[in-house]
C-alpha positions, 0 to 999 in steps of 0.5 A: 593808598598806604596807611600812615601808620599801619606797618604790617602785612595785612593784620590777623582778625583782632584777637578777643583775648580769654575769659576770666574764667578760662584764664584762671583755669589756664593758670591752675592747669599750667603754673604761673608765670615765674621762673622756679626757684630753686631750694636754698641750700642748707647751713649744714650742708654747705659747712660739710662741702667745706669740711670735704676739702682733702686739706683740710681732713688733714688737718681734722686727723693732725688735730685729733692726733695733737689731742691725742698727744695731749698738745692741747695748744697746737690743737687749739690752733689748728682748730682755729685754721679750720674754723675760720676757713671753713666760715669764709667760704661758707660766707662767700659761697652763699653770696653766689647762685642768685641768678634765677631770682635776678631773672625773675626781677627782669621780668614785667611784675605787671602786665596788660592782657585784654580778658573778657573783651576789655583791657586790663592790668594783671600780675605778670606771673598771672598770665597765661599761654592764649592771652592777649597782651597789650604792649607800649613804649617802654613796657618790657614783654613779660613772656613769650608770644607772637605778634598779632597786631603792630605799628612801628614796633622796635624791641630791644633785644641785646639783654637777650640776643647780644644784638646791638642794634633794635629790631622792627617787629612786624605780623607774620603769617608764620607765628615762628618768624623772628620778626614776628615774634617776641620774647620775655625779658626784652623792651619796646623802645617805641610803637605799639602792638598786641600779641598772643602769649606763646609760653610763660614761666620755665617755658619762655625764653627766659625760663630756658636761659633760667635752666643753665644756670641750675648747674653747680660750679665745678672746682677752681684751677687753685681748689682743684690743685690744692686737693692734689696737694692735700692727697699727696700730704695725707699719704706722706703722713701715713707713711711718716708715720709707720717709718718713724715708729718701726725705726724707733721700735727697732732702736729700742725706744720706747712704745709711747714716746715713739708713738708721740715722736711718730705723731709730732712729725705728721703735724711738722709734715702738714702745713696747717698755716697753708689754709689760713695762708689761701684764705688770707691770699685771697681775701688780700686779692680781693681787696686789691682788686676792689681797689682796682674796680674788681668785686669779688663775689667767689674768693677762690676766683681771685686765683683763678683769674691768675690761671686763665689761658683764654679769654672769651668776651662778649663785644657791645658794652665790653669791648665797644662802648655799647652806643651807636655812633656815626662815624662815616659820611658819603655824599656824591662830593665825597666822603667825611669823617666823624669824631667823638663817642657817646651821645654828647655831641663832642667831636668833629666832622672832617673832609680831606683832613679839614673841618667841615663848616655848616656853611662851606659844605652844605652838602654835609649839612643838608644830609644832616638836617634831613636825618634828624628830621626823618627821625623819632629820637631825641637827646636829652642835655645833662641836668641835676637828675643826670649828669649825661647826655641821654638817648631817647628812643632808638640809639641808631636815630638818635645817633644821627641826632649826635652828629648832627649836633658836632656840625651846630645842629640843634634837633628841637628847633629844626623840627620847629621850624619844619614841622612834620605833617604826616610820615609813613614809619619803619617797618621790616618789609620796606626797611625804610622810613619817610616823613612830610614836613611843611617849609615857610614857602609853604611847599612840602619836603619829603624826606625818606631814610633807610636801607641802601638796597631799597632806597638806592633804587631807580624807582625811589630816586632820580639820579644818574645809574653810575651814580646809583652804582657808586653809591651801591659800592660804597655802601657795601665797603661799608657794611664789609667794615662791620658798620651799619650804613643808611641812605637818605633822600629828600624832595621839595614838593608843590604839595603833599600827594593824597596817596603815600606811594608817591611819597617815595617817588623821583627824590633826591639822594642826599648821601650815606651815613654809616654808623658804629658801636665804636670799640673803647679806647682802651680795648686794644691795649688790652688785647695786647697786654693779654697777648703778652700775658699768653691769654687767648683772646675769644669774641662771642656776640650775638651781633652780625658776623660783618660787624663782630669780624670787622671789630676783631680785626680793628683790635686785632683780636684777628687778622683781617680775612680770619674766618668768622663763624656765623652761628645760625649756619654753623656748628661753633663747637667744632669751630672752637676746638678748630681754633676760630676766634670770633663766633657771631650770632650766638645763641645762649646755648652755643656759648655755653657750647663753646665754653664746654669745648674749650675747657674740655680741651685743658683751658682754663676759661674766663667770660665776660658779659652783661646781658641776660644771655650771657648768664649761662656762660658766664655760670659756666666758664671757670670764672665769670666775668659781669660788667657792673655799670650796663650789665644786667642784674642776671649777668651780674648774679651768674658772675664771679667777679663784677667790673665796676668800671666796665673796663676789660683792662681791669680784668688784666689787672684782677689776672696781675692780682691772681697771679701774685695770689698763685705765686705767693701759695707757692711762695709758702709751700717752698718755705713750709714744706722745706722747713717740714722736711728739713724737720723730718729729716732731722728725725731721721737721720739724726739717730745715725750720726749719734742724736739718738732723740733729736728734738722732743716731741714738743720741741717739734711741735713749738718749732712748727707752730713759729714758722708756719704761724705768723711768718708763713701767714705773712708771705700771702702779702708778698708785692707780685712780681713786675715780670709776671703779666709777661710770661704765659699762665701755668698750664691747666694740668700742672699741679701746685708742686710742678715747674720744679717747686718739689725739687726745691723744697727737697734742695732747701729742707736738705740745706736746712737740716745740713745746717741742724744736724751739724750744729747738732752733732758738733755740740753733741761732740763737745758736750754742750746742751746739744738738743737745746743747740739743735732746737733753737738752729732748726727754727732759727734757721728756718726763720731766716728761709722765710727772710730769703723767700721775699718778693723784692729783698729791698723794700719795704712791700711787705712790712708784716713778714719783717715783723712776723720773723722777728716777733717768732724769732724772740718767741724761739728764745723765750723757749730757753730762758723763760722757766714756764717755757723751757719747763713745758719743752725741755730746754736749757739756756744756752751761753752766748758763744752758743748763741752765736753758733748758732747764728753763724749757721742759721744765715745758711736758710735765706742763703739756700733760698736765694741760691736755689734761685740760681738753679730755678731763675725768674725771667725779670724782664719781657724780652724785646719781642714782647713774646710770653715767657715760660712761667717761673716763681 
């Protein structure tokens, strides 16, 4: 006879567990249970990493240069640029790196260890390898072990493993058997058991995902281009510099202006505005994308989000909605559909089309009623404490009881009315479950649920073998479709044999239930808008290969029949540089290995996910992704960027946001660097056509301050272009000046010193104050650069940039006809047929802007085919 509730194989002798003393000498020999911390990073050093920056010693060695020029005002500025950049990202990157202490809160702070032959209740950072734990529903295991006792044990493990589905724990002779064997971090959800400690502390489970997670983030797509931008200005200021000081030297000019004109042109050839231009770029992204459910925790990941060519995500929770849903019916009268998601029982069933009716298809009804009563879940109705329906005990069971409650079946007073009198539970051997339950005639119902291959047996039911075949068949299409199917069967008995192995003799099959994480509505609309944006789509999950696959093709991450690896028996890696899209049972590690195989192919990777075992790769990928409602704490702190609504869509939208971030960075190096070569060709060439000195050096030094100030500050704010989430990202390798910007800014600051120059050398020709003309075209014109620079030229997007250019625009006057001003930068004011002059060419900026895009365009619209179009500004 069967024991009605012993699960197992034949147990262990019950462990005595340690000694006190044993456990303390254990603990000093071995540490405690607890994840190391690691050491806090110092302020110093942190402010240093900033200040490494190749940018940004740029602008150090311009700073000391203006100092040195004794333009103590510029200086200032420019200290300003530096400092506050430099605390922004010391703010941001201390909010980073909390994963292992995230870690350490999921672990159990207590536990039940059984020392010196009795039970008691110790800090879980107190136990030892050798002990014996105790463990209920509800108690998280606090390190890893190995089962030594069990009934009905169900753990969750997704936080852990990716497993949507709970796993049945039972003894094992083998201590390395999966099912036998538990792992801290993870929660009994129901039954109870005893097992020994195997590893604590940086040893468990935990503690190995806990050591990924060590690793320092590598560069930004953005960081890394725009260090390539602060090399390429550092040696264009060197050489500047040597080339303007010989030329004046051999013209005869003397030492010390010359050494003061040199210097000038190296700060007109940094844009020092452009830290303070990322720094407000990203902060104004982040902000959008806190709007659109999108919590920033890195800023420079506001960009990065902009650059991401593939998308690897995890699936339970992301892209489905991380509940088990019943959504197929088989009886031997035929199949019927289910509606609805979640646990609320909103929804129908339906046979042929039709709505299915309790008392018109009793088959339905009967299969239903059956499930919930050979059930231990149950589901709680909203109330004050939670405005949802809530699932207690095993999500799949309380599945059924969802379903049941779409056909008008309530599970308390059915389980009322037919109450239980003994069962025989769940375990992984015999995969199935059956209850007794007394009927009002006073006969006895037996009612058996679980795994099709042992329940449609001949030695278990009654029924016809074609009939028995049938039902084997449709439960394998089933399980092919990635769904997770149950058989049930019921007999009505005189009474209840004494012996439980009849129990599960000659019943009656009552039909199939096939149940589904179903993916959200919104999942593949998503997918599609990341195909049209030239994203790659990538499923990791550690769930089963059918399902994983069946989800994939359902939302076309994959066309059915795509291979999809199974981790356990096959290397992902290879697998990742061969192109496959869907990799199931992966461990923590294989997904960190996936990860390295992509980004050392040139992409740039974002990753999605919740559970702790996502941690690492989240760390990892170039950007990290958490979900903010079911993720965890760990998935959470590893991330860089926290979805509040659990919406993969919104990860679309934070992409729109990156690129507008991307696009306005560019946006401002056309406009700044024109205007700084339109300035140095000025220099140049000026003394050529006559201009012996074209500009002081304060002049330069002025002009620059008004137009990469509040103007190019202002272009960070630029709307983002309608068009952009239709072409594909930029290519990981391309610098920030590729796709033809260096090219541009060379046409634009040729236009813009054209214009200088020859309202230069014509005021020159008729004796007029012609390097106050120069000065005041020269910014005038690179003013109205700026105007031409705009996103959308008729609209009010950006209000900021209307006023900065106008606000620049007076300041630029002041310097003719306030005294103090046009004392410090030699000006002299000009007549009004000269200001207009100069206005007539000054247009000649936005105009070589605006046709600049001619040779350059921007695709507007997406083409029919929907297909990605080549990137463009």
């Amino acid at each position: 006879m069967t024991s009605l509730t012993d699960t197992t194989e034949p147990a262990a002798p019950a462990a005595p567990g340690l000694t006190g003393d044993e456990a303390a000498l254990r603990l000093r020999s071995h540490g405690s249970n607890a994840l190391p911390q690691p050491r806090p990073t110092p302020l110093w050093h942190r402010i240093a990493a900033q200040l490494r920056d190749p940018l940004v010693l740029v602008l150090l060695a311009a700073s000391v240069l203006t100092i040195i020029t004794g333009d103590y005002t510029d200086a200032t500025v420019i200290v300003f640029v530096i400092v506050v950049n430099t605390t922004v990202g010391v703010v941001q990157e201390a909010k980073a790196a909390r994963a292992i202490t995230a870690l350490s809160q999921l672990t159990a702070p207590e536990a039940r260890v059984v020392r010196d032959g009795a039970q008691r209740q110790v800090p879980a950072a107190d136990l030892v390898v050798g002990d014996l734990l105790v463990l209920a529903e509800g108690d998280i295991v606090p390190a890893d072990a190995h089962l030594v006792e069990a009934a009905a044990l169900l753990v969750d493990e997704s936080a852990l493993t990716g497993e949507s589905a709970a796993v049945d724990k039972a003894v094992r002779a083998d201590p390395a058997t999966a099912d036998g064997r538990l792992s801290a971090g993870t929660v009994v959800l129901r039954g109870r058991g005893r097992a020994l400690v195997t590893a604590t502390g940086s040893a468990s489970a935990m503690g190995r995902i806990a050591a990924m997670l060590t690793t320092a983030p590598g560069l930004t797509p953005l960081q890394r281009r725009l260090a390539g931008v602060g090399r390429a200005l550092a040696a264009v200021a060197v050489l500047l510099c040597a080339v303007v000081l010989v030329l004046g030297l051999l013209r005869g000019q003397p030492l010390e202006l010359m050494i003061i004109t040199a210097v000038s042109l190296v700060v007109a050839a940094v844009p020092e505005s452009l830290p303070a231009v990322v720094t407000l770029s990203l902060a104004l992204g982040a902000r959008r994308m806190t709007a659109r459910n999108a919590l920033i925790r890195r800023l420079p990941a506001v960009e990065t989000l902009g650059s991401v060519t593939v998308l690897a995500t995890d699936k339970t929770g992301t892209l489905t909605e991380g509940t088990m849903v019943v959504r197929r019916l088989w009886t031997p009268h035929g199949d019927a559909l289910v509606t609805g998601t979640g646990y609320a029982p909103d929804g129908e069933i339906s046979r042929d089309g039709l709505p299915i009716t309790a008392t018109a298809d009793s088959d339905v009804l009967h299969l239903l009623q059956a499930a919930v009563l050979c059930n231990d879940g149950a589901l709680r109705r909203p109330d004050d404490a939670s405005p949802d329906w809530l699932p207690v005990g095993d999500p799949t069971e309380v599945a059924l009881i969802t379903a049941a409650a779409k056909l008008g079946i309530e599970h308390i007073p059915l389980r009322e009315s037919l109450p239980r009198q003994g069962e025989v539970p769940f375990d992984s051997d015999r995969k199935r479950m059956t209850t007794a339950h007394h009927l009002p005639t006073g006969r006895v119902r037996i009612i058996c649920k679980g795994a099709p291959e042992t329940l449609l047996d001949p030695r278990v039911l009654t029924e016809h073998p074609d009939l028995l075949r049938q039902a084997l068949i449709h439960a394998e299409e089933l399980a092919r479709a990635g769904l997770r199917v149950l058989a049930v069967a019921q007999a009505d008995r005189p009474a209840l044999p004494d012996d439980t192995d009849q129990w599960e003799t000659a019943l009656r099959l009552l039909g199939l239930i096939a149940i589904l994480d179903p993916p959200k509505a919104s999942a593949a609309a998503t997918i599609a808008a990341c195909r049209r944006a030239g994203i790659t789509l990538v499923l990791i999950t550690g769930d089963h290969p059918a399902t994983a696959g069946a989800i994939a093709a359902e939302l076309g991450i994959v066309t059915a029949g795509d291979q999809v690896v199974d981790c356990r028996t096959a290397d992902p890696g290879p697998q990742a540089a061969a192109g496959v899209r869907v990799f199931a049972r992966a461990t923590p590690q294989q997904k960190v290995a996936i990860i390295d195989v992509l980004r050392d192919a040139g992409e740039v990777v974002a990753m999605t996910g919740d559970g702790v075992n996502d941690g690492p790769a989240l760390h990892r990928a170039d950007i990290g992704v958490a979900m903010g409602r079911r993720g965890t704490e760990v998935a959470r702190q590893a991330a860089d960027l926290v979805l509040a609504d659990d919406d993969l869509a919104t990860v679309v939208a934070a992409a729109e946001e990156g690129r507008r971030v991307y696009a306005n960075i560019r946006r401002f190096l056309l406009y700044a660097l024109a205007g700084g070569t339109a300035e140095i060709l000025v220099m140049l060439a000026g003394p050529f056509v006559g201009l012996a000195l074209p500009l002081l050096p304060a002049q330069l030094l002025w002009i620059n301050l008004l137009t990469h100030g509040l103007p190019g500050v202002a272009l960070g704010s630029e709307p983002a272009d309608p068009a952009a989430m239709h072409r594909p990202p930029r290519p990981p390798t391309e610098t920030v000046l590729g796709a033809g910007l260096w090219q541009r800014i060379a046409r634009v600051g040729l236009v813009i010193a054209a214009a200088t120059i020859a309202i230069g050398m014509w005021a020159h020709a008729t004796d007029r104050p012609w390097q106050t003309m120069t000065f005041l075209a020269l910014g005038a014109t690179q003013l109205a650069a700026a105007l031409g620079s705009r996103a959308r030229l008729r609209s009010w997007a950006n209000p900021m940039l209307l006023v900065a250019v106008g606000g620049a625009l007076l300041l630029q006057l002041a310097a003719l006809y306030l005294p103090p001003l046009s004392h410090l930068l030699g000006t002299q004011p000009l007549a009004i047929t000269d200001l207009l002059i100069v206005a007539a060419f000054s247009p000649l900026g936005y105009a070589a802007i605006r046709l600049d895009r001619l040779l350059h365009p921007t695709r507007k619209q997406p083409p029919a085919t929907g297909e990605p179009q080549p990137a463009a500004d």
